[in-house]
DOTIRO-95797 format. One record per residue (C-alpha): residue in three letters; x, y, z. Coordinates in steps of 0.5 Angstrom, whole numbers, padded with zeros to 4 digits, always signed. Example, Ala and Ser with C-alpha at 12.3 -4.5 7.8 and 13.67 -1.06 7.14 Angstrom:
% residues 2
ALA+0025-0009+0016SER+0027-0002+0014
***
This chain:
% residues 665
UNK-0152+0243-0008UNK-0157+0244-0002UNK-0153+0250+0000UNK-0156+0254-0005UNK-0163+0251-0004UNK-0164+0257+0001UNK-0163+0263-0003UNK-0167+0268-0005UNK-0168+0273-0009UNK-0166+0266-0015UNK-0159+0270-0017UNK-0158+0271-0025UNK-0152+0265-0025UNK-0149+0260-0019UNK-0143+0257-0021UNK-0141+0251-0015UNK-0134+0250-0015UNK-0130+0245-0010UNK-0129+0248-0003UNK-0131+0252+0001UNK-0129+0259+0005UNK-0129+0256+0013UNK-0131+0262+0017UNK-0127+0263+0024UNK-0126+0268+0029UNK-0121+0270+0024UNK-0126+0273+0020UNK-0125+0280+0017UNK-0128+0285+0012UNK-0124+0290+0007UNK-0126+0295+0003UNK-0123+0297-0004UNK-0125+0302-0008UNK-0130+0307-0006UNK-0131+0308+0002UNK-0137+0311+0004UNK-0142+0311+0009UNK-0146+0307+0006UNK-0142+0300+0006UNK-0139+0302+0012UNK-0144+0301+0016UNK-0147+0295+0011UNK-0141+0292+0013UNK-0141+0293+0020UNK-0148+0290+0020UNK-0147+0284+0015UNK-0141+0283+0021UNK-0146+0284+0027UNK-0151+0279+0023UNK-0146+0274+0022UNK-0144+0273+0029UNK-0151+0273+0032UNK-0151+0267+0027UNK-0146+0264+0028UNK-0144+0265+0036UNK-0136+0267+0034UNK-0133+0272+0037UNK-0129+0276+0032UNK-0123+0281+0033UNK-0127+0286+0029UNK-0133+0289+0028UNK-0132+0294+0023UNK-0129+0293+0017UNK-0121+0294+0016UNK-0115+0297+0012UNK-0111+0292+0010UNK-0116+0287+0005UNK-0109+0283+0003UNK-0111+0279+0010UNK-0119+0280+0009UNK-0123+0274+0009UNK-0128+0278+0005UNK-0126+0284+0001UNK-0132+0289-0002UNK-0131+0293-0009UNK-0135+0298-0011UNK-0133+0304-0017UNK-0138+0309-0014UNK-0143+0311-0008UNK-0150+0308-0012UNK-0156+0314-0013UNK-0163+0312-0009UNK-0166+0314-0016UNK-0169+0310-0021UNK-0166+0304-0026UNK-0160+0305-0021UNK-0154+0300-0022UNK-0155+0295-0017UNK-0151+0289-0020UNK-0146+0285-0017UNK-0141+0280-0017UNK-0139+0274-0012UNK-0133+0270-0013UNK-0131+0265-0007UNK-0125+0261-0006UNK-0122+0257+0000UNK-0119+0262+0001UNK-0123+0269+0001UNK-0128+0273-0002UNK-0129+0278-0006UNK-0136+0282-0007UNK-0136+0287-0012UNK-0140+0291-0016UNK-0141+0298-0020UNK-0144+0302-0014UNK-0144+0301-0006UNK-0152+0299-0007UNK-0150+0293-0011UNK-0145+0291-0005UNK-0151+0292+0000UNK-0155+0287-0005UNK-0150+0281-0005UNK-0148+0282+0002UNK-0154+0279+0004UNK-0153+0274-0001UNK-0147+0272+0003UNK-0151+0271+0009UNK-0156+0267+0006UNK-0151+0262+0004UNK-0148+0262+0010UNK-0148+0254+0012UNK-0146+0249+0017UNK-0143+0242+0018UNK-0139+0238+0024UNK-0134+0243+0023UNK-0137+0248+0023UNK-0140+0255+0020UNK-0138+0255+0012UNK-0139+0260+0005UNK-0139+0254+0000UNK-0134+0256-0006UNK-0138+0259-0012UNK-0138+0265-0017UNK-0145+0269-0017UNK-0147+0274-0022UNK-0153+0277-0020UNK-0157+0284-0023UNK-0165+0286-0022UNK-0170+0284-0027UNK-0174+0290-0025UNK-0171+0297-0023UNK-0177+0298-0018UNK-0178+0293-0013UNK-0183+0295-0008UNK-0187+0295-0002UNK-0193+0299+0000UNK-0195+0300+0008UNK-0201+0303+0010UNK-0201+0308+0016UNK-0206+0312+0016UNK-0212+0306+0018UNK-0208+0304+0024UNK-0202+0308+0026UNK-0196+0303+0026UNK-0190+0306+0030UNK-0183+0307+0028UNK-0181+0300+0030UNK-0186+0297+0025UNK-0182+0301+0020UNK-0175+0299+0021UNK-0176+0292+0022UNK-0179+0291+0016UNK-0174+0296+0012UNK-0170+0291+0015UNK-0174+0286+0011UNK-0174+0289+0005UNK-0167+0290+0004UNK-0166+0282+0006UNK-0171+0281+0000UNK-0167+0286-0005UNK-0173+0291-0005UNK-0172+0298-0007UNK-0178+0302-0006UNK-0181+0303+0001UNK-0187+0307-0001UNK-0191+0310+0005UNK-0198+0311+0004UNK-0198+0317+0010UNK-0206+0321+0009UNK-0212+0317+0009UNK-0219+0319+0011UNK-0217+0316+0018UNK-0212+0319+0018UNK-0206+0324+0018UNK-0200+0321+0019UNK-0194+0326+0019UNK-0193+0333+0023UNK-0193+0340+0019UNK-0190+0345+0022UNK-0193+0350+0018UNK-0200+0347+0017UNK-0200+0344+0025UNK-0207+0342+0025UNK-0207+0337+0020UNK-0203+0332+0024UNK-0207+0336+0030UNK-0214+0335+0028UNK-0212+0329+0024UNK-0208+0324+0027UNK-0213+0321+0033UNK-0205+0323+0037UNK-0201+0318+0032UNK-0197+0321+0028UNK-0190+0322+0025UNK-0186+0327+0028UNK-0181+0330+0022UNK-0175+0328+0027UNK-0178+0321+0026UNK-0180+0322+0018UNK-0171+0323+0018UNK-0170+0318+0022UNK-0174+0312+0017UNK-0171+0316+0011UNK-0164+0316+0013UNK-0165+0308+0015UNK-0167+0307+0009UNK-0161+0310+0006UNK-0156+0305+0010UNK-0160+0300+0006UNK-0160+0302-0001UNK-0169+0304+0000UNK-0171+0310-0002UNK-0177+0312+0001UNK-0183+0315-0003UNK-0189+0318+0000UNK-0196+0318-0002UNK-0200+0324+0000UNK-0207+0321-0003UNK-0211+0328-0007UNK-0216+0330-0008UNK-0221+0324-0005UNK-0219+0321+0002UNK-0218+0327+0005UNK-0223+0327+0011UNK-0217+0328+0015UNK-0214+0334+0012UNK-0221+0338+0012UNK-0222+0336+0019UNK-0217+0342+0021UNK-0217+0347+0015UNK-0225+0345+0013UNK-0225+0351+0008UNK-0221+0347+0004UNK-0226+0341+0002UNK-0232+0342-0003UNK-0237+0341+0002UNK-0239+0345+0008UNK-0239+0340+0013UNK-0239+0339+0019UNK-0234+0334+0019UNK-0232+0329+0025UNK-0225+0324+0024UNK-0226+0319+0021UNK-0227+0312+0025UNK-0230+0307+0019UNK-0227+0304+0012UNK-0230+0304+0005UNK-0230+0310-0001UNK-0233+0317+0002UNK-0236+0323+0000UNK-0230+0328+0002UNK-0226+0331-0004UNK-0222+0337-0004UNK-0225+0343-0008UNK-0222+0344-0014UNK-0224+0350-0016UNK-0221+0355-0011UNK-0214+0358-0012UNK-0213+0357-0004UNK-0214+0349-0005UNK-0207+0350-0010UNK-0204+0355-0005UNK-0204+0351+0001UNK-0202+0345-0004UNK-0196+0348-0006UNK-0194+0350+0001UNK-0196+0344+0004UNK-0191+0340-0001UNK-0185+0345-0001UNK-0185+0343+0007UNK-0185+0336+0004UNK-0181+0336+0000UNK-0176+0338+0005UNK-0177+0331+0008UNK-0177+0326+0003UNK-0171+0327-0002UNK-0175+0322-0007UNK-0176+0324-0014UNK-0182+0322-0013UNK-0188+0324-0009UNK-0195+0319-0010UNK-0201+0323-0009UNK-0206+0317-0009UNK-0212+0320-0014UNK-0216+0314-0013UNK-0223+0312-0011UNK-0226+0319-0013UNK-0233+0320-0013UNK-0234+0327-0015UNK-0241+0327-0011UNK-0239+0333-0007UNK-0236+0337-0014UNK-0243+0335-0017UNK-0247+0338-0011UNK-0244+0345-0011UNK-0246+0350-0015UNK-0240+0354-0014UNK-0235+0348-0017UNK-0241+0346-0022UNK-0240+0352-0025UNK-0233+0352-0025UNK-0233+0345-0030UNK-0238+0349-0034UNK-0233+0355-0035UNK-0227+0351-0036UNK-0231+0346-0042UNK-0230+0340-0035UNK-0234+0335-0037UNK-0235+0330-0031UNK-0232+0329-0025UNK-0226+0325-0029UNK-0224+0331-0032UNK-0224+0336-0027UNK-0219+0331-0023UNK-0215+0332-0029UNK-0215+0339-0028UNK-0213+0338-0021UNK-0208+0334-0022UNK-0205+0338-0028UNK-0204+0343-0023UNK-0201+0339-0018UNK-0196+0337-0024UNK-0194+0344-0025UNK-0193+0345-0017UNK-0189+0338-0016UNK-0185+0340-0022UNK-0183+0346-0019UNK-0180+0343-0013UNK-0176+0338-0018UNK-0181+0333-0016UNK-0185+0327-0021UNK-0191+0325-0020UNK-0194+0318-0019UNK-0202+0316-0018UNK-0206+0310-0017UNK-0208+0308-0025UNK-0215+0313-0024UNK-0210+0318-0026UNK-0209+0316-0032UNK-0211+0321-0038UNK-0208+0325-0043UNK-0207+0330-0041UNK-0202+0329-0037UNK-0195+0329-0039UNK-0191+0320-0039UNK-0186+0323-0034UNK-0192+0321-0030UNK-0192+0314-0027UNK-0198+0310-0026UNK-0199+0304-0020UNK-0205+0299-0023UNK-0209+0296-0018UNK-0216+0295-0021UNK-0212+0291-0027UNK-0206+0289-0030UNK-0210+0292-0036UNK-0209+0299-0034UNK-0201+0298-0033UNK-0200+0295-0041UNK-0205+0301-0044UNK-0201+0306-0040UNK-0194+0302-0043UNK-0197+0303-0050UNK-0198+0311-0048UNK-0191+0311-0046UNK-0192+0311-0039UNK-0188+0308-0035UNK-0193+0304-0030UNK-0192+0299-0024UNK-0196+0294-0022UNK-0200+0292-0016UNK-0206+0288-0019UNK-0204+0281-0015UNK-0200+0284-0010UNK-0205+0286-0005UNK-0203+0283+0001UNK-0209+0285+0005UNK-0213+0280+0000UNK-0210+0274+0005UNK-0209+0270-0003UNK-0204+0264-0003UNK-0197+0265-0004UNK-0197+0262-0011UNK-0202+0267-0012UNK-0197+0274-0012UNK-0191+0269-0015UNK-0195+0267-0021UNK-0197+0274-0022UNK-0191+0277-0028UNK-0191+0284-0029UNK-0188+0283-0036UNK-0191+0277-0040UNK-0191+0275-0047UNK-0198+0275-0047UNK-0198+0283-0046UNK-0196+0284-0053UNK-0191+0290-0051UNK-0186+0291-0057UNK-0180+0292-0054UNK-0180+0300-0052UNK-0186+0299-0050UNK-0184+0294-0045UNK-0178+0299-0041UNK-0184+0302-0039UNK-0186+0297-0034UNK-0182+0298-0028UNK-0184+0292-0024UNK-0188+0292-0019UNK-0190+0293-0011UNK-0193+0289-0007UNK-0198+0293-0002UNK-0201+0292+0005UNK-0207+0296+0006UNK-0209+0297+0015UNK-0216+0296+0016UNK-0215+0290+0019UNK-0208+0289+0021UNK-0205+0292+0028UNK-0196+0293+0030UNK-0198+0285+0032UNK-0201+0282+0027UNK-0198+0286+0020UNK-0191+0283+0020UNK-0196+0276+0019UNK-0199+0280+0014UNK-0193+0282+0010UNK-0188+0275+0011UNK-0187+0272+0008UNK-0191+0273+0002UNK-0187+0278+0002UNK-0181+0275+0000UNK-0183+0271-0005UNK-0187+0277-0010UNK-0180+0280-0008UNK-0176+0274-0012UNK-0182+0275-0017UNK-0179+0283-0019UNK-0172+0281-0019UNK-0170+0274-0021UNK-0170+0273-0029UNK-0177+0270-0030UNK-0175+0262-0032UNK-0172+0263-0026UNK-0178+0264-0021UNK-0181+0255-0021UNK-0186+0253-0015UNK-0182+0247-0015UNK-0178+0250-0009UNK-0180+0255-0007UNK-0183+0254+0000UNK-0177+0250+0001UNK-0174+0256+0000UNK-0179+0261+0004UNK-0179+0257+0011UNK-0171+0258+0011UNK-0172+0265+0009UNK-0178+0267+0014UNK-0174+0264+0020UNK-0168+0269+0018UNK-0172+0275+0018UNK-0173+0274+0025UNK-0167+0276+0027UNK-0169+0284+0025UNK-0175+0283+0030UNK-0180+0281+0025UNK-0186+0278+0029UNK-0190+0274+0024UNK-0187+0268+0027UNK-0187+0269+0034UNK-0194+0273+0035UNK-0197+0267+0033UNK-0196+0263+0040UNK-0197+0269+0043UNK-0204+0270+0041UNK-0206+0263+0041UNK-0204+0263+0049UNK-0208+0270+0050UNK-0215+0268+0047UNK-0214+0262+0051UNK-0212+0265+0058UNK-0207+0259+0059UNK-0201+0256+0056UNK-0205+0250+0054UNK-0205+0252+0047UNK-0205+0245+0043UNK-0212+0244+0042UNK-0214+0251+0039UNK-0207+0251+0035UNK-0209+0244+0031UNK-0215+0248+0029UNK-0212+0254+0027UNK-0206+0251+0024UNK-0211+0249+0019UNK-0215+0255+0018UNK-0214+0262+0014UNK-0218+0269+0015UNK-0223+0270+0010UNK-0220+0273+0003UNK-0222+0279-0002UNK-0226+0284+0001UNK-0231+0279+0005UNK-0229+0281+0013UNK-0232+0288+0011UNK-0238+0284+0008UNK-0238+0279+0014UNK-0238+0284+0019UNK-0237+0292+0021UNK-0231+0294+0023UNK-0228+0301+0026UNK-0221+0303+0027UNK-0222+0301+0034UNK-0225+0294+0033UNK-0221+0290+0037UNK-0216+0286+0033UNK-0214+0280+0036UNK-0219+0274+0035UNK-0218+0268+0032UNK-0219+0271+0025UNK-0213+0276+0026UNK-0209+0270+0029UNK-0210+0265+0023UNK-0204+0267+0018UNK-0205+0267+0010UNK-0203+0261+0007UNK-0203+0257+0012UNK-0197+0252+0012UNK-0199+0246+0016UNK-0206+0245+0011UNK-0202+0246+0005UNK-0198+0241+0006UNK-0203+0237+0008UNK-0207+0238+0001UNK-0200+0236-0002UNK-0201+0231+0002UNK-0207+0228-0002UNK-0206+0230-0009UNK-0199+0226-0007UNK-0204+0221-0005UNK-0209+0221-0011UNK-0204+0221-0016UNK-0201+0214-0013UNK-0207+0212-0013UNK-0209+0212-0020UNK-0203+0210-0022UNK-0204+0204-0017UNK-0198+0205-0014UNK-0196+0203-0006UNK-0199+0209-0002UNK-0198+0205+0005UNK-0193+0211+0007UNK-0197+0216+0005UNK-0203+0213+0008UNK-0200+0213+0014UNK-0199+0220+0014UNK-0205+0222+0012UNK-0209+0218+0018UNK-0204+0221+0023UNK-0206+0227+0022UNK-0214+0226+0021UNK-0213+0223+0026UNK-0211+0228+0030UNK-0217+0232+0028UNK-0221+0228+0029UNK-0220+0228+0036UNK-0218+0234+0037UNK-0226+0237+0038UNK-0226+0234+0045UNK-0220+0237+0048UNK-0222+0244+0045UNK-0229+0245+0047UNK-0228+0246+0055UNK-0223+0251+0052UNK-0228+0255+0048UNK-0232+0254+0054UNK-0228+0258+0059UNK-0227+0263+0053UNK-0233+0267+0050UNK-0227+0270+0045UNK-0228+0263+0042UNK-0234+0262+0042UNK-0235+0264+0035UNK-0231+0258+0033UNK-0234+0253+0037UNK-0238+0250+0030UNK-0232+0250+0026UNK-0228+0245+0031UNK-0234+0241+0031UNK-0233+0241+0023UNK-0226+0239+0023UNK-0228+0233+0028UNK-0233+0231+0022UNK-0229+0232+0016UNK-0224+0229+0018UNK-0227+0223+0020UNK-0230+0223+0013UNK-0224+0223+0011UNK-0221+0216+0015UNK-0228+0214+0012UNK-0226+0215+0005UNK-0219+0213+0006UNK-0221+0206+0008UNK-0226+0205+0003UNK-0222+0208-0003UNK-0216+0202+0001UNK-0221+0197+0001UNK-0223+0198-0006UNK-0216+0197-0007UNK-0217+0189-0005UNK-0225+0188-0007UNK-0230+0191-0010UNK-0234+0195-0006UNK-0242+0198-0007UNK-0240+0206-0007UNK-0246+0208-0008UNK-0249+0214-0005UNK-0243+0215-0001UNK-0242+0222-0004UNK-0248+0225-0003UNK-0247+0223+0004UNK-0242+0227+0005UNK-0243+0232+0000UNK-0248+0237+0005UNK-0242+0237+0011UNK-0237+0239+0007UNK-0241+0244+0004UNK-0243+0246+0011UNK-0236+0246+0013UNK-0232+0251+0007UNK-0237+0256+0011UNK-0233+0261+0014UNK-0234+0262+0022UNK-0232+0268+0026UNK-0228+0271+0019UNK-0225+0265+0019UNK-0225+0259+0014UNK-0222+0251+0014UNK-0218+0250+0009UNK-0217+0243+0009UNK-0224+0241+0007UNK-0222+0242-0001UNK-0217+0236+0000UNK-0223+0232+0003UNK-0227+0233-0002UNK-0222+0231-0008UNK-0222+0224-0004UNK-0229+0223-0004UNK-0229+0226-0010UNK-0224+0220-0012UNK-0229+0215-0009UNK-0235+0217-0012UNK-0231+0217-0019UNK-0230+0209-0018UNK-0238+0207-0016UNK-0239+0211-0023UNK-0235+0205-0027
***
């Protein structure tokens, strides 16, 4: 049935039944069994979404007392705990009648009431939740994202729509990555001149820290904090310079990449201002878990001090890897005495660490099934770097827990599920959502639904719907889109320069930082911060052309499909004329103006192709040499301009390609 073609996260099992549960301005909430704060106010906001969704005025907009007239009735035995492997299941059963949504604990409530949502529908009639039994449960307890605020600052308004976010989705973990070397982003009242120093201006105050804390709460998030130790930690000596392991002097930081600066391991003070500095942090965060980073440490510093040399010596320390074990068994003891547990990037990984530790793996997911067999307990990221700009399909095929991982099956508890993370050198409050969303929602369906579940077959299908119901929260990454195509333009005549970008994706991995220098104050707002990953229009275009080529081959009618493609091309074709008095008047796009010209000409490639490969079909054509022809413009055309890349140039290529396989015959 379509009404179940929209969710997402895949439950564990969808039952149809016949009818359907109308909704009306009758409509109304209940609570049985546990009442606390946290349903409560779930309940009230499912009740506000589903009026802005529907345009129906109801009677009530809280929950009330009498559930023997309630359209929904939520029951929950307990109030969830925001700790690890808590029960998050749930229950749905709609009738013609009424719903009831239960669950162990208000968390599992919170979970299925947006499943509710996604399966709110309409006819003629009006607004509807089809008559079914669900019953749903989390595949992986740990279900996270990652945002980077210390590279560029994101404000609290950036935070709470994406928790919002998160929550839609059935994320569990908000990890926030609060010090860098750009940056110190959270206040300390007892050491002020960290955020003071540190900061650039930008920081949390410990009101707003609450604040996040508190929101994620209402939603069934916890909230970890990542305070990266022992390297990328320019900002922190900054203000107390007597706690690095070289003398400086130090600037604030403004570029990207691995430095130099390291804490200084060897001096008490280092371990005394820790401790006091976590106490104060603890009394923020309530977590469990406190991430301290550990990543990218070079050691250069630690080698070039006497001082610290001689203590390695003293203390039968090695090498650098050693000494960092040192440190963090001294950070261990300091988190433990606050009834804190530890978690660090995959570098920390060693052991003489105890496996109440967690490993995050992010060079490999190699890191992540050693640590499994160790007794760890791990969690993945490698794959689920959003800043990387790879494909949807790319993080939905990546499972944390494959029978290829040859974990028995106490080994295989050990992997917690997985986060995906979202690292700011390149992204602004502007651009980040587009970075996020909807990629996002996919890897979240990944960590929560039953891996037979999770098929490509629908799942874009799935992810427009989604990504258009995000943007009830605030969620910008459809709506900026246009908003930055206008102002590079300095009109509302955006056609031309959105036909272009509309088939065109930053370039992936590391190579914008390659391709050009960047500070945290470059500008973020040209075409390459515009494009958006995985871009729609193109993609279905290459479906298109794989679609094509099948029939083709199987000398199947193509008409329509051709007919399709021809549109399109055509439009491309074209479009150069219309959009080079625009780049004209806009230095901003100059950058671009050869890429314009070049889908001009690879889509005249492909009509030329399409047409030999449609006469082909009639009479045999001399096809000789067509290939070499067009092989250098398409090469030329794959190559990124302005960090920019054309990403239907594959598809024209495959045509060819299909042209010149037919004059090998």
């Amino acid at each position: 049935m379509k009404e179940f073609n929209c969710l997402l996260p895949k439950p564990v099992t969808v039952i149809p039944k016949f009818g359907c549960l109308r909704i009306t301005p009758e409509f109304t909430i209940g609570i049985e069994g546990r009442k606390g704060n946290r349903i409560f106010i779930g309940a009230s906001r499912f009740l506000s979404r589903l009026a802005g969704r529907t345009g129906l005025f109801f009677g009530h907009n809280e929950p009330i007392t009498n559930t023997n007239k309630c359209s929904l009735v939520l029951n929950s035995r307990r109030q969830g705990k925001l700790i690890l492997s808590e029960d998050e299941s749930y229950i749905i059963e709609v009738s013609k009648e009424k719903a009831l949504l239960s669950a162990e604990t208000d968390l599992g409530i919170l979970r299925g009431l947006e499943t509710i949502l996604q399966l709110l529908t309409a006819d003629q009639e009006g607004y509807f939740i089809p008559a079914l039994s669900i019953e749903d449960r989390p595949r992986f307890p740990w279900r996270g994202l990652m945002i980077d605020c210390a590279r560029h600052f994101q404000p609290l308004e950036v935070i709470k729509r994406n928790l919002d976010g998160m929550a839609a989705v059935k994320l569990n973990v908000f990890h926030w990555h609060l010090t860098d070397d750009q940056g110190f982003r959270v206040e300390s009242k007892v050491f002020p001149r960290l955020h003071q120093c540190g900061s650039h201006g930008n920081y949390y105050t410990q009101e707003q820290i609450r604040e996040v804390v508190t929101y994620a709460d209402e939603r069934g998030i916890r909230v970890i904090p990542e305070f990266d130790l022992p390297g990328h930690t320019s900002s922190w000596v900054l203000g107390y310079p007597e706690l690095a392991s070289a003398p400086g002097p130090y600037l604030p930081e403004i570029t990207f990449g691995i430095k130099d600066t390291v804490l200084n391991p060897a001096q008490e003070e280092t371990y005394n201002f820790l401790e006091t500095f976590f106490q104060e942090m603890a009394s923020l965060f309530p977590d469990e878990y406190i991430h301290i980073g550990g990543d990218e440490t070079n050691g250069k510093q630690w080698l070039a001090n006497p001082e610290i040399r001689a203590f390695m010596s003293a203390n039968h320390l090695h090498d650098p890897h050693e000494l960092q074990s040192y440190f963090n068994q001294r950070l261990l003891t300091i988190l433990t005495n606050l009834n804190r547990k530890m978690i660090g990037w995959d570098e920390i990984l060693s052991p003489s660490l105890p496996s109440t530790i967690v490993i995050q793996s992010w060079r490999g997911k190699e890191s992540m099934v050693q640590a499994a067999k160790l007794g760890y307990k791990s969690i993945l990221s490698h794959g689920y770097y959003l800043d990387l700009i790879q494909p949807t399909n790319f993080h939905y095929l990546n499972d944390p827990l494959t029978i290829e991982d040859d974990l028995t099956l106490e080994q295989s508890i050990n992997i917690l599920g997985g986060e995906a993370t979202m690292w700011s050198e390149f992204v602004s409050p502007e651009t980040i959502d587009s970075r996020l969303w909807p990629r996002t929602a996919a890897i979240a369906e990944r960590l929560w639904s039953p891996s037979t579940h999770c098929s490509l077959d629908d799942l874009y299908q799935r992810l427009d719907t989604i990504s258009l119901y995000l943007e009830e929260f605030g969620l910008s990454h459809e709506k900026n889109y246009l908003m930055m195509l206008r102002r590079l333009v300095g009109s509302d005549e955006i056609a031309p320069l959105k036909n272009l970008v509309d088939v065109c994706e930053p370039v992936k991995l590391y190579q914008r930082v390659i391709q050009r220098s960047y500070t945290t104050f470059s500008p973020l707002t040209r075409v390459v911060d515009a494009a958006r990953p995985d871009a729609k229009i193109a993609r279905n275009f290459q479906q298109l052309v794989d679609d094509y080529l099948s029939n083709y081959e199987q000398r199947k009618n193509n008409s329509q499909l051709l007919t399709e493609l021809e549109k399109w091309l055509n439009l491309w074709l074209n479009n150069h004329s219309a959009l080079e008095p625009i780049i004209k008047r806009s230095p901003v796009l100059h950058e671009i103006h050869s890429l314009s010209t070049d889908l001009s000409m690879v889509a005249g490639i492909g009509l030329e192709t399409l047409q030999l490969l449609e006469t082909y079909r009639e009479k045999q054509i001399n096809l000789d040499g067509f290939y070499e022809r067009q092989k250098y413009i398409l090469e030329e055309a794959k190559k990124p301009r302005g960090q920019v890349e054309l990403v239907i140039v594959s598809a024209i290529e495959k045509l060819v390609k299909l042209a010149w396989e037919i004059s090998q015959l």
